[in-house]
Residue, then its C-alpha position, 0 to 999 in steps of 0.5 A: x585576406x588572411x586573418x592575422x596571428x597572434x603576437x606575444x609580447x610578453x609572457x610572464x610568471x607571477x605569485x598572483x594576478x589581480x584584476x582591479x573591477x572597475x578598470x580592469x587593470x591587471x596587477x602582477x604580483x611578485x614576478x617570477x625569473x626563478x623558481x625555487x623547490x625543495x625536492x624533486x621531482x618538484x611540484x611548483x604549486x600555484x603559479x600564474x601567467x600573464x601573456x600579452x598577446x596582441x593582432x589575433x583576429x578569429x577564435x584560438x585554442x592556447x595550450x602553455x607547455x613546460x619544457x626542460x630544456x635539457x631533454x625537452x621533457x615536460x615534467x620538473x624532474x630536476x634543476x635547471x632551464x625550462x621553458x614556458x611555451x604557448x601555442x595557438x591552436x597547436x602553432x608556438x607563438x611565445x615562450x619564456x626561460x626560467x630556471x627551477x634551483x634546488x633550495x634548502x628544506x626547512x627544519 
């Protein structure tokens, strides 16, 4: 019998993941639709992912990409669409759309 895939059932940005000691409960903090960048090319800085991946059985190597939807590129280069995709052992298995907007800087 083949041994059955993993299934994402969410794929999620945060500002911060905390994970309570004694239950190990994960709390996510400030869950990110949008992301905003002054300039670009933009450097995103700390983001975290939460996937909620259930039925795998065996061993997986996940990989997450970031894609501009526009021409697939994997660099935020610009505004606009991407997405997040994340892969188990090379095969795509989620994804989650997000949009990157250009922000006014700080003076």
């Amino acid at each position: 019998m083949p041994l059955a895939r993993p299934v994402v059932s969410a794929l999620l940005l945060c500002d911060l993941i905390i994970r309570e000691e004694g239950t190990h409960k994960a709390s996510l903090i400030g869950i990110v639709r949008s992301i905003s960048a002054p300039r670009f090319p933009a450097n995103l800085g700390e983001l975290w992912v939460y996937p909620m991946v259930t039925d795998a059985e065996g061993e997986y190597r996940l990989r997450l990409d970031l894609v501009r939807l526009q021409d697939l590129s994997i660099r935020v280069e610009s505004p606009g669409l991407y997405n997040l995709h994340l892969l188990a052992n090379e095969r795509l298995i989620g994804t989650r759309t997000f949009n990157v907007v250009q922000s006014l800087e700080d003076f």
